[in-house]
Each structure stands twice: as C-alpha cells, then as structure tokens.
C-alpha positions in Angstrom: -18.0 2.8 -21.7 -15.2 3.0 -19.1 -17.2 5.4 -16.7 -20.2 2.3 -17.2 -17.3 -0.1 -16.3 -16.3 1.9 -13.6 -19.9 2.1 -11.9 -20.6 -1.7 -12.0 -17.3 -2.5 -10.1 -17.6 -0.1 -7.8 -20.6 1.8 -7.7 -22.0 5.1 -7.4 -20.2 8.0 -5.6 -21.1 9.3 -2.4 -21.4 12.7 -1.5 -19.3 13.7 1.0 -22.0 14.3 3.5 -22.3 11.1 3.5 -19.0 10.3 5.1 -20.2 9.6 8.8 -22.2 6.9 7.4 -19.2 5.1 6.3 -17.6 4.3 10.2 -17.3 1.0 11.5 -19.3 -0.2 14.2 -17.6 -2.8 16.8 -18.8 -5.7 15.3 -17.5 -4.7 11.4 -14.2 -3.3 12.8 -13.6 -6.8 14.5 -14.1 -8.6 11.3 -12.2 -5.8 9.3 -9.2 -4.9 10.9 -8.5 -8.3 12.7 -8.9 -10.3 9.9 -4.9 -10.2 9.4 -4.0 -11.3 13.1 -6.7 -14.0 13.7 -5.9 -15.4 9.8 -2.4 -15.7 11.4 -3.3 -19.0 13.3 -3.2 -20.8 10.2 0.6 -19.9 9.5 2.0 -19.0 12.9 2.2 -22.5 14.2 3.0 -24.0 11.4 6.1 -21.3 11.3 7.3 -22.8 14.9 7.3 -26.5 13.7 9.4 -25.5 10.7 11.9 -24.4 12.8 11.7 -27.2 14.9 11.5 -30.1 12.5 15.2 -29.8 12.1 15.7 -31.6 15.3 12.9 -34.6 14.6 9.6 -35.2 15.7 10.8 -35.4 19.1 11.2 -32.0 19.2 7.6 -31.3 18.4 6.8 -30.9 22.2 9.1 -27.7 22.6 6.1 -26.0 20.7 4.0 -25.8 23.9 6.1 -23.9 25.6 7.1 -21.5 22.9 3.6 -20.7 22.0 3.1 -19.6 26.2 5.8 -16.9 25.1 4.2 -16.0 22.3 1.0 -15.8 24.7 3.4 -13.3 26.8 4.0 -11.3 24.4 0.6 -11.2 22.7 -1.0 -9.6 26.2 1.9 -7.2 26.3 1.3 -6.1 22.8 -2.5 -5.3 23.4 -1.9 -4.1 27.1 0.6 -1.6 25.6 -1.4 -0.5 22.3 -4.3 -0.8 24.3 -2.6 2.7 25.7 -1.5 3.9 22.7 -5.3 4.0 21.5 -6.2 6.5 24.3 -3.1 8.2 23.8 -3.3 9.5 20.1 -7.4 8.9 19.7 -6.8 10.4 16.2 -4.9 6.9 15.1 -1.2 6.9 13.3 -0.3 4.0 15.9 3.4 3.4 15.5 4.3 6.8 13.2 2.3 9.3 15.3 3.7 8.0 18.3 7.2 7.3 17.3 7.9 11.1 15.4 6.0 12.9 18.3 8.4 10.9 21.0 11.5 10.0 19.4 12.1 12.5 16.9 11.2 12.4 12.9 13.7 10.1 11.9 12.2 7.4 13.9 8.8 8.2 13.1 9.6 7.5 9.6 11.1 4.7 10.2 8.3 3.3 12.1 5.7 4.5 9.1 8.0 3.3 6.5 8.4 -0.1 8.2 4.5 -0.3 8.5 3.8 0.4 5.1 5.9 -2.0 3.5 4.3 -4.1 6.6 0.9 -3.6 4.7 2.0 -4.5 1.4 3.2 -8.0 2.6 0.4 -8.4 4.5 -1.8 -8.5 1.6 0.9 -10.6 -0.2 1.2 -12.6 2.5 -2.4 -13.9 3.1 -3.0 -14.3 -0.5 -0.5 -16.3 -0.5 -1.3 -18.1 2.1 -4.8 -18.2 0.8 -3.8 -19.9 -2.1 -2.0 -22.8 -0.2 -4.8 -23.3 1.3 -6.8 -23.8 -1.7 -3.9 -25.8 -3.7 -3.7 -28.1 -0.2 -7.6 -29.0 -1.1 -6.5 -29.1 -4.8 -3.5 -30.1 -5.4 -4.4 -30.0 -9.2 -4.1 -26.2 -8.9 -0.5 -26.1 -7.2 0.8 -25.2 -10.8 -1.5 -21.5 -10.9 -0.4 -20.3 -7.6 0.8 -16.9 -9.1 -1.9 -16.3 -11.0 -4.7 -17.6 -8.4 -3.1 -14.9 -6.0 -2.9 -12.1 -8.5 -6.9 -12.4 -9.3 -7.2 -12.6 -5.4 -5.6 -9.1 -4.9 -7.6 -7.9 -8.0 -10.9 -9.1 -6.4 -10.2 -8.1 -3.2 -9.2 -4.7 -4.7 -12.5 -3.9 -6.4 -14.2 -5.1 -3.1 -12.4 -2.4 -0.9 -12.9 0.4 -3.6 -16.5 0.1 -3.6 -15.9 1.5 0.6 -15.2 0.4 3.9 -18.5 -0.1 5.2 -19.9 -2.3 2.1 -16.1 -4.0 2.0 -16.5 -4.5 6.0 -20.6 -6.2 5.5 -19.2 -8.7 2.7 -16.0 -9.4 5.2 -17.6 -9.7 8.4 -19.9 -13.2 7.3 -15.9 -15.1 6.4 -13.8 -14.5 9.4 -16.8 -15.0 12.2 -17.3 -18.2 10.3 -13.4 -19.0 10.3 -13.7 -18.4 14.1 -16.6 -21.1 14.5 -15.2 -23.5 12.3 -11.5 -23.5 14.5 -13.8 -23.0 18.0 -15.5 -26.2 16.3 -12.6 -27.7 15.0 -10.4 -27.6 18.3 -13.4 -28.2 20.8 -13.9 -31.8 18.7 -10.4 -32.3 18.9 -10.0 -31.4 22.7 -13.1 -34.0 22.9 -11.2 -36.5 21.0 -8.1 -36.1 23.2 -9.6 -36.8 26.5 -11.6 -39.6 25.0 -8.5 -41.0 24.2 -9.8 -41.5 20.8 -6.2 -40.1 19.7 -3.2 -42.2 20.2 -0.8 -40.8 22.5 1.8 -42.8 20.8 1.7 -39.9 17.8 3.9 -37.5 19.9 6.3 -37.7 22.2 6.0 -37.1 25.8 6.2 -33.6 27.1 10.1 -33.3 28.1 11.6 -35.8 25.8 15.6 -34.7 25.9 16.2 -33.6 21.9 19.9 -34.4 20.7 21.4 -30.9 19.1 19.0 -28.8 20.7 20.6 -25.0 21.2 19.2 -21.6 22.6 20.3 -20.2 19.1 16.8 -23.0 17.5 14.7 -21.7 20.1 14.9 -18.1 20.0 14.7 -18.6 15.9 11.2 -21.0 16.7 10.1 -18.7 19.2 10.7 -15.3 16.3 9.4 -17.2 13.6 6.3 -18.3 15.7 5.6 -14.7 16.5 4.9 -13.8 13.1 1.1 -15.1 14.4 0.6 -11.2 16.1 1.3 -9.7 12.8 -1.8 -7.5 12.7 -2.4 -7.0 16.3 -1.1 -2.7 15.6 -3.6 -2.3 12.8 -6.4 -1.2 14.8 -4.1 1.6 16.4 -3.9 2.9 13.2 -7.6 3.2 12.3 -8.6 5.0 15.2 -10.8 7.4 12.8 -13.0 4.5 11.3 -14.8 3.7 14.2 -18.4 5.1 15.3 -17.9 7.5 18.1 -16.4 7.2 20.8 -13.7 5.9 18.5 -10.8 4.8 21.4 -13.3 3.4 23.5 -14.9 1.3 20.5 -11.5 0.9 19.2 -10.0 -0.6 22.3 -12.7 -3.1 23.4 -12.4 -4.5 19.7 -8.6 -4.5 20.3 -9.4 -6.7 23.4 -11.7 -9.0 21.8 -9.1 -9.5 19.3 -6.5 -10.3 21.7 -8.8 -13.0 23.3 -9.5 -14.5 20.1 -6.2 -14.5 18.9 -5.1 -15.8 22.0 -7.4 -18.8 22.7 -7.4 -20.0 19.0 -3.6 -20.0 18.2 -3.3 -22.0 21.7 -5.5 -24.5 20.1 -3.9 -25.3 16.8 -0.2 -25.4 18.5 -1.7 -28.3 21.7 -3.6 -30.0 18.8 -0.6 -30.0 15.9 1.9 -31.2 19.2 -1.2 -34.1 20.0 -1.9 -35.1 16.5 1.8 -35.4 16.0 1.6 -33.4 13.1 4.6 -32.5 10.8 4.8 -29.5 8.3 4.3 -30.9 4.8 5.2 -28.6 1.6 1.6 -29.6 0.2 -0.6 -29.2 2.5 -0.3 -27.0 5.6 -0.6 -27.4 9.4 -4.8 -26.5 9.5 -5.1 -29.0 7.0 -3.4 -31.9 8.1 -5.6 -30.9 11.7 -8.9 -30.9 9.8 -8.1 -34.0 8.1 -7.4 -35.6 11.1 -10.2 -34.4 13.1 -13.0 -34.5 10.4 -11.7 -37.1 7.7 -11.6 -35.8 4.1 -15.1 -35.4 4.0 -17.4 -32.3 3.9 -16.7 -31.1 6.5 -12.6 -30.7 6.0 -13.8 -29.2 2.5 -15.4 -26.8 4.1 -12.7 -25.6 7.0 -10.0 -25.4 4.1 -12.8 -23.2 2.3 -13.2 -20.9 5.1 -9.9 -20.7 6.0 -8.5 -20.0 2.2 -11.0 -17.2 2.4 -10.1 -15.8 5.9 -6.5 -16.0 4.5 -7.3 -13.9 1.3 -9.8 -11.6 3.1 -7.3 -11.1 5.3 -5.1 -9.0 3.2 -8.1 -6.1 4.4 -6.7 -5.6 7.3 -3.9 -3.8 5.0 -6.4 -2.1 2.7 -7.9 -0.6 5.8 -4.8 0.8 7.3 -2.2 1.6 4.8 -4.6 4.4 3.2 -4.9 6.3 6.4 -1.3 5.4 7.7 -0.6 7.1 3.9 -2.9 9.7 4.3 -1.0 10.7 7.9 2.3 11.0 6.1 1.3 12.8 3.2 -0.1 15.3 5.4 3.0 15.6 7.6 4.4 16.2 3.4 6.3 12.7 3.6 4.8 11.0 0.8 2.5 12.6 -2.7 0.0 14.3 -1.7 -2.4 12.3 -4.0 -2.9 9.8 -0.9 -4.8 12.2 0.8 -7.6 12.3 -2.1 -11.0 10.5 -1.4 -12.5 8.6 -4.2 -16.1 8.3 -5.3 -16.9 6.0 -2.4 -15.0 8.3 0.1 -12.6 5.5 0.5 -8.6 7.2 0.5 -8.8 5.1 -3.0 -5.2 6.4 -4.9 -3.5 4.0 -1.5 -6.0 1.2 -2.4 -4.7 1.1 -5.5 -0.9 1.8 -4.5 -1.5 -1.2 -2.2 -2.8 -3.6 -5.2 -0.2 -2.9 -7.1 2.6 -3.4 -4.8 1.5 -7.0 -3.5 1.0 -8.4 -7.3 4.4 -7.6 -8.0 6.1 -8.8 -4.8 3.5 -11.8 -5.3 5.4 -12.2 -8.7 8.7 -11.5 -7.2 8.5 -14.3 -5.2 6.3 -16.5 -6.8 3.7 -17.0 -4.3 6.0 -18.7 -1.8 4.5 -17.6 1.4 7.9 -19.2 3.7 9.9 -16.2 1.6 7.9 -13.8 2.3 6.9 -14.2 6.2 10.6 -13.5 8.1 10.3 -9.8 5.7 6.4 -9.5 6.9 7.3 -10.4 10.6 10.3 -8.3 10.8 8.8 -5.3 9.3 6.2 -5.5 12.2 8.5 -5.9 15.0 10.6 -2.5 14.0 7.4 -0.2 14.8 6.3 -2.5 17.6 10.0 -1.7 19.5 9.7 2.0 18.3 6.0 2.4 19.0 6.9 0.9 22.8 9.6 3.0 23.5 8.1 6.3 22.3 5.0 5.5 24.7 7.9 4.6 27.8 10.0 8.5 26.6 6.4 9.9 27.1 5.2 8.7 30.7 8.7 9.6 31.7 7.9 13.2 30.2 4.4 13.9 31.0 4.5 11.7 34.2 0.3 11.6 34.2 -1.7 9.8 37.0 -0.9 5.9 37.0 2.3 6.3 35.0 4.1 4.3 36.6 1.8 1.1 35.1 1.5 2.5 32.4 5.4 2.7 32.3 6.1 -1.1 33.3 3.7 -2.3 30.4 5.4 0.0 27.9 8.7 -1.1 29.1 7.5 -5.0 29.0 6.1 -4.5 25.7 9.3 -2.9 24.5 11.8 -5.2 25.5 9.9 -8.5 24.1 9.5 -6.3 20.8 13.1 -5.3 20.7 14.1 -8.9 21.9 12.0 -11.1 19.3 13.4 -8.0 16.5 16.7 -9.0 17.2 16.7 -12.8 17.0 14.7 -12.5 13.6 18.0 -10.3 12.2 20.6 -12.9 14.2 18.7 -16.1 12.9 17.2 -15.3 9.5 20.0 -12.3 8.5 20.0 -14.3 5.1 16.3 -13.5 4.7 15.8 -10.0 5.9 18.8 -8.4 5.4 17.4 -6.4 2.8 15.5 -4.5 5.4 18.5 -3.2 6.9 19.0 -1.3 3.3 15.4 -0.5 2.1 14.1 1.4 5.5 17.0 3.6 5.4 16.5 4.9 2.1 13.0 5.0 2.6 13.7 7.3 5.4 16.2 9.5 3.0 13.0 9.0 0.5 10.8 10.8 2.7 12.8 13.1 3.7 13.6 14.2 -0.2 9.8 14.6 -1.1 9.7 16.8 2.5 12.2 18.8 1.3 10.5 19.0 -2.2 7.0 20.3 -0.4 8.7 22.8 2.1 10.9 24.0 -1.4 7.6 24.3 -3.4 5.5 26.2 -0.2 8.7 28.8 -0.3 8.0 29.6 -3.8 4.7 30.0 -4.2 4.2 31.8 -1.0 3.8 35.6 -1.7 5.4 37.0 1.2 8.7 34.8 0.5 8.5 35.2 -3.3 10.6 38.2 -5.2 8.3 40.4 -6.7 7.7 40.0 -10.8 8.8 43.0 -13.6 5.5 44.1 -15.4 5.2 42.4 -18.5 4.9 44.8 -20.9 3.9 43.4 -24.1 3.3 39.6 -26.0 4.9 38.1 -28.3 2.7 34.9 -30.1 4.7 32.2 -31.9 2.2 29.7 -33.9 3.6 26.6 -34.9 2.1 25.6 -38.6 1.8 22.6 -40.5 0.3 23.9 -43.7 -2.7 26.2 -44.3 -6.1 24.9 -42.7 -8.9 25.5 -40.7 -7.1 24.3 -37.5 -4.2 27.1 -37.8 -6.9 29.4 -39.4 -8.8 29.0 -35.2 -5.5 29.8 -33.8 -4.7 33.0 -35.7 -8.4 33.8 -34.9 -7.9 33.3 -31.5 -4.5 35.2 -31.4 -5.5 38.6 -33.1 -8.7 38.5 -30.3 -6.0 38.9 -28.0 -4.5 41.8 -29.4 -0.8 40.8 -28.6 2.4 43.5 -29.9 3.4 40.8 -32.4 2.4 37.4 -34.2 5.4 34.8 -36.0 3.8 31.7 -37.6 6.3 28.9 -37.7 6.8 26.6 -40.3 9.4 23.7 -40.4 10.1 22.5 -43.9 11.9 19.4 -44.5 12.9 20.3 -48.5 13.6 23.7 -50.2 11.1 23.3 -52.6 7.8 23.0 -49.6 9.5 25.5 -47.9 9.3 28.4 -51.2 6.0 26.9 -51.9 4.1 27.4 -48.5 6.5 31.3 -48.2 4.0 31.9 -51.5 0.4 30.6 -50.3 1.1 32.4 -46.5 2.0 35.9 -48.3 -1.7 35.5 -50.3 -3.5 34.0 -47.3 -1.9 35.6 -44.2 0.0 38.7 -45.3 -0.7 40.4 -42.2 1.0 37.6 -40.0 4.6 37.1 -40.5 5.9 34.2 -41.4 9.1 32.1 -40.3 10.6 29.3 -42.1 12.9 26.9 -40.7 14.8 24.3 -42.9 15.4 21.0 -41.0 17.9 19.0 -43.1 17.2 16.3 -40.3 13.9 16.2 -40.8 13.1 17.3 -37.1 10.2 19.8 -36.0 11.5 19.8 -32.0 15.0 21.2 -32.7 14.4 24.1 -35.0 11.6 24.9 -33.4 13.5 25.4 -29.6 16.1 27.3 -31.1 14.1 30.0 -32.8 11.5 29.7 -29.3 15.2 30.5 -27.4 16.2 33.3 -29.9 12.8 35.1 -29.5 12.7 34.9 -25.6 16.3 36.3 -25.2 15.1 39.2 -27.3 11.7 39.3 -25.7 13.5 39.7 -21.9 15.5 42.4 -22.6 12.1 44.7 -23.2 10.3 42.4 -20.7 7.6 41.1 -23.1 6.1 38.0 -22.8 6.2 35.3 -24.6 3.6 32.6 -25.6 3.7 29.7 -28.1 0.2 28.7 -28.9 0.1 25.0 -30.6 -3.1 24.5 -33.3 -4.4 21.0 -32.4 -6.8 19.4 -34.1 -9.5 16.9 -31.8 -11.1 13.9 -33.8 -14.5 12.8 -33.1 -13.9 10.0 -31.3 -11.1 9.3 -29.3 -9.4 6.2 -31.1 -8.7 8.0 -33.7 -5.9 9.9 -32.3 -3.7 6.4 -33.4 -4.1 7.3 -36.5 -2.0 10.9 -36.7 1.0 12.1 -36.3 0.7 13.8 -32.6 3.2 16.9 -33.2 1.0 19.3 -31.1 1.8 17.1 -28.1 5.3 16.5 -28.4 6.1 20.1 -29.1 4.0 20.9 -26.1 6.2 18.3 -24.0 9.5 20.1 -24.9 8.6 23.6 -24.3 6.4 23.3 -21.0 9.6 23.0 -19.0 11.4 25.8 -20.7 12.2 29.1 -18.0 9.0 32.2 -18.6 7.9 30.6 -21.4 3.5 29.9 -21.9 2.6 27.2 -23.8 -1.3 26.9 -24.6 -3.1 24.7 -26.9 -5.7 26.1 -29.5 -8.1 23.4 -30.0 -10.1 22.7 -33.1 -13.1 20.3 -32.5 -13.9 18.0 -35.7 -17.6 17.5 -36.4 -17.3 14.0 -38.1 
C-alpha cells in the first residue's frame, strides 16, 4: 500500500541511465532557478516603503532613488557571479569559491549561510504566497499557517517527482507572472502619461522630509535589497544545465538580471505614482493591481499569478540546496545521506530535509513574512561578501588575461555586498542577531561531523588499522522465553554452526517458573546448557548484560568469540507486531553497542 502511495505522488523510478535526460534547458532553468529573485518584486518594494513610512507619505519619493542603488548593485551582483560561473563550471557558487580562496572556515561559513538561505527562501515565498492569497481573501487571513504548510507539502511532492517534470509544471507560472507585471506596469506607465493618474497622490520628487537621517536610508536601501535574494542560486546549479553548462548557465543568469531589473523598477515608479502605502492586509502588488485594473477579473487574476509565483518560488531552494548539500557532504561536512539519488534521480533525502525545515520555521513564526525577511536577506548577503572577495584573492593570485576587470567587478561587487551586510546588522541587530550565534556553531557543526568522517576512514582503513588476534573459538548465548518452535529454529541454526559451546538463557521473574522451565529444558534440550537468571525486578535487560559481560571477560582471555543470537518471531502481517511484547528488539538495542560482541537475529516466519 505505501509503495502504491508512493508511485502516485511521485512516480516511477528512473534508471540511472537516464540521468542526462533530466538537465535543464535555458528556457526551464530560467523559470526554475529564477523563480525566487523575480518573485522578489512583490516584497522588495514593499520592504523599502516600510522603512520609509515612518517619515509620512512625503517620504514616499526617496524610493526612486533607493531602488537606482539597488539597480547598482543588482548589475554588480550578475557582472561578478557572471565570473564565478566560468570560474568553477562544476557549480558550489559561494562555498566552492569561498573554501578554495579563503580558507575552510569561510567556505563553511558561506555554505552554512546559504543553506539556512534556502530554507527561508522556501519559507519566505510561501509565506509570501499566502499574503497574497489572504490579500484576495481576506476570509482566509485566519489559516495562514496552515495554507503555507500544505504549500510546502505540495510543492514538496512536486520537486520529488524530478527536476525536469518539477521545472515543465513551473515554467507555465512564472512566464505568466512576468506578462501579467510587463502588462500590469506597461497600462500603468500608459495611464501616467495620459494623466489619467492624479499627480496630487504623491508628492513631488524632492519634497524636504522632517526627521529624515542617513541611519533610515541605509536601513530602506538594506531592507529593499532583500529583492536580489536569489540572484547566486544559478551559480550553484551549474551541473543542471544541458551542456555547455556555464555558457547556458550564464546567458540565463543575464536574462534574469534584465528581468529582475526592469520589473522591480516598475513596481517601485508605479507604488511612488500611485501614492501607495504598505497596508498589513493587503500588499504593495495588490494595492497596484487594484488601482490599475479595478477589483475585477483581471486583479483576481494578477493576485493569482502572483500567489503562485510566490509559492513556486520556494523552487529555486529545492533546486539548490540538494546540490549545495550534496557538495558539502562530499567535502565530509554534512551526512553523507545528501549525496543519495532517489527514484527520480533527484538528490531526494535534501528535498525532504528542505520541507521539513521551512514547515517548522513557517510554524515558528507563524507565517509572518516581515519576521522572516531581515534573517532571509542577511543570510544572502554573508556568501555574497565572501563569494566576492574569494573571486578578488583569486585574480590577485592567478593574475589570468583581463584580470584587472575582472578584479574591479569583484572588488565593486564586494564592497556593495559587505556594505548593504553591514547596515542590515547596524539597523535590524534586534532581528538578526541570532545569525551572529547560529553560523558559528554551524561552522563548529561541520567541522565535528568532518572530524567524525576523517576518525571513521582511520579505522576502517587496513593500512592504519592494528592487526586482529585470531579468533579461536565461539561461544553462542541464546536468550529464551519458554520452549517453542521459535527458540527450537535458533538452536537449529546454532548447532549447524558447529560453535565450542551453546548457553540458553532464561530470565525468570519467580522461583517457582524458574524450577519449572530448569525441568522441561533438561527433558527437551539436555545437550544445551541451560542458565537461569532470577530477576527480583522483573527486568530481562539487566540480568541478561551481566551474564553477556561475565561470559565475554572469560571468552577474551582464550580469545574466543562471542555471539548472542536473539530467537524472534515475524507475524504475518506487519500490524501485528503492536500486539506483542518486543523483547528481541530491545535486547538487541542494548547489546549492539557493547565492545567485540555479535549480535544476530534468528528469525522465525509465521504462516498465519
């Protein structure tokens, strides 16, 4: 039943043959890994008038010139990865780069930053998804949790069933999201110089604002830039694109960038023109719809669209924290379990890592996507400054042809990164403070599960390993219950292995059961000796490990083995495992850990 379950939501598996079949072509990768930055458009700008509403409407104009910086530092950003892409062709973006250039520490604290990165972005943009949706019906504000939580569930399954089936369903949402805003701002732009907008909704571009500081500007211009979020993610998936990857991967990085570009500069001129104010209901795209449209059809269906770009675009983390994963589990800085393909070749055990993480911080903080942003934005900005300035130690090392361009963009890139970093820990400290802790021990996490890997290799390696004393004889201790067909298999099973000696165990919880069963074993069994064990506590466990400790300690001294084989009977179906006492397991729990000691179970199949 579950393996029926299993194929509906997911599908069949895929040989592995069939893994070059599962790349991304331009057009896919555009819609699957740039989902999360062009999504951003219907947050970012909303993020800069937050900030700014402090001061009054009058302040509304400063936006203009905020978003240019942003602009700035958007074509510094793609410039500069743009690089990184035909750098390290095999992908790793910010990790790769960082470890290989600065040194390990900061490699890891580039990938840990980036994969907590990928957990908020899912839990960001299905959060912001659900806004959306709540904005159309406000009737549904109340389920926001749960809304977002069968989000990440669907999107889940979606991204299980593979990347190129995921990226074919994806694709069809965000190029629509990008007519609908193209549509949405060319009316608007028409309505403007029509003059079928008021200019009386906003102030006049340079209106002095009472209280205005450097201190509001810098934290508008930070929390604005929480729009490029995203913009690293296709440096990271070099290896799902159709060959040549970096070339494929860097014209779709370009595209992006223009997108990105032209399309947040719309919403920010039309929210300034419209006069529009953030509103806790109902967000910045909707107000713009509204206005533009009416509430009519067609603002139902931009706030459609754009609740599903939102959600969808929580991919752009399912498509890069498996591989970013996958790069530190090979490096031995995470389990090696995220290096595992599933059925449909997708790097499935990070999927799920992924899902499971963003319900919980959804949880956590209760949908509220304003919470969750200054953590999403600053986790970006740490591997963007550390990606930068491992590309600028690298032209200054290698010094290849056209460095010193290469050098200036770097260096550009790096400062803006390291400069917007900054002002989000000066102005939102209260908010993402808890980086400050959680990376660091991330790091120190890493570097324990390295140490763990690099232990394990030393001991299993036969060159490094001390040589083993012959064993030279067993010694087979049989827990038993009572007298049956399952402990009858196991004695079976241990006199076909000829060992030096056999000791059934029983542990009797009364004198009387424990006389009784010494008389039935000595008629039954009387060529397999026998050991009782009271247990005036009534436990099997501790009884049981002493006499286990007694016969090992003997057992060493002539080096002879020795093995505890645990009867274990298997009902016919599986539920009815509830419905006994499982002693074979929880003896089998305690000893496994015990020092040159086997533990095997002897399994008896029921018929019916």
């Amino acid at each position: 039943m579950f393996t029926l379950f299993k194929r509906v939501l997911i599908g069949q598996p895929l040989k592995s043959k069939d893994l070059g079949e599962q790349k991304l072509n331009k057009t896919k990768a555009l819609a699957i890994l740039s989902s999360d930055a062009l999504s951003s458009v219907a947050y970012g700008p909303e993020q800069i008038l937050l900030v700014l509403m402090v001061l009054g409407a009058a302040a509304y104009w400063l936006s203009i010139p905020i978003a240019a910086g942003i602009l700035v530092l958007l074509v510094a950003l793609v410039l500069s990865y743009r690089q990184i892409i035909f750098a390290y062709p095999h992908g790793g973006g910010a990790y790769v780069v960082s470890k290989e250039n600065l040194g390990v520490n900061s490699g890891l604290l580039a990938g840990g930053a980036l994969l907590v990165d990928y957990i908020l972005t899912v839990a960001v943009s299905i959060s912001a998804g659900t806004d959306a949706i709540t904005s159309a019906f406000p009737s549904l504000h109340g389920y926001k949790v749960l809304i977002a939580c069968l989000l990440v569930i669907l999107i889940t399954i979606l991204n299980l069933r593979g990347l190129t089936e995921s990226a074919s369903v994806l694709a069809y949402p965000v190029y629509l999201f990008v007519a609908v805003l193209f549509l949405t701002i060319g009316v608007g732009l028409y309505k403007v110089l029509t003059g079928q907008i008021s200019p009386e909704l906003h102030t006049s571009f340079g209106t002095p604002i009472a209280g205005l500081s450097l201190f509001l500007l810098l934290r508008a211009f930070a929390s604005g830039s929480s729009a490029l979020t995203g913009v690293e993610a296709i440096s990271n998936a070099i290896p799902n694109f159709k060959s040549p990857a970096p070339s494929n991967a860097a014209k779709t990085l370009a595209a992006m960038g223009i997108l990105l570009a032209i399309l947040f500069s719309g919403i920010v001129f039309l929210a300034y023109y419209y006069g529009i104010a953030p509103k806790a209901e109902e967000t910045v795209v909707s107000q713009i719809a509204s206005a533009t449209f009416g509430r009519g059809v067609m603002y139902y269906i931009i706030q459609g669209i754009t609740a599903m770009i939102l959600v969808l675009a929580a991919n752009t983390g399912y498509s890069a924290f498996p591989l970013l994963a996958v790069n530190l589990a090979k490096d031995k800085y995470i389990a090696r379990m995220f290096t595992v393909r599933g059925d449909r070749l997708g790097y499935s055990n990070g999927i799920l890592f992924l899902a499971t993480a963003s319900i919980l911080l959804i949880i956590m903080f209760k949908g509220q996507t304003e919470h969750l942003i200054p953590l999403y934005a600053v986790g970006v900005f740490i591997p963007f400054t550390l990606a930068q300035t491992g590309m600028l130690v690298k032209w200054l090392r290698e010094k290849p042809a056209g460095w010193r361009v290469k050098l200036t963009i770097n260096a550009v890139g790096a400062a803006i990164s390291f400069l917007v970093m900054m002002i989000f820990f000066i102005t939102k400290f209260p908010q993402v403070w808890p980086v400050l802790i959680f990376l660091p021990l991330m790091v120190l996490f890493f570097r324990s599960i390295h140490k763990h890997y690099e232990d394990v290799g030393d001991q299993l390696r036969i060159s490094s390993c001390e040589p083993h004393k012959p064993i030279e004889g067993n010694v087979f201790v049989i827990p038993v219950a009572g007298i049956t067909h399952v402990v009858e298999n196991t004695l079976n099973y241990a006199k076909s292995l000829h060992p030096d000696q056999i000791i059934a165990v029983y542990v009797a919880f009364d004198k009387e059961s424990e006389k009784g069963f010494e008389e039935k074993w000595s008629h039954w069994q009387p060529d397999v000796r026998l050991v009782t064990l009271y247990s005036q506590y009534r436990s099997i466990i501790q009884p049981l490990t002493k006499f286990v400790d007694t016969v090992e300690y003997k057992a060493k001294e002539s080096n002879y083995q020795v093995t505890v084989l645990i009867p274990q009977f298997i009902p016919k179906k599986r539920w009815h495992n509830a419905l006994h006492n499982q002693s074979s397991l929880l003896i089998r729990a305690f000893l496994l850990y015990r020092r040159d000691l086997i533990v095997t179970t002897v399994p008896y199949h029921f018929k019916k």
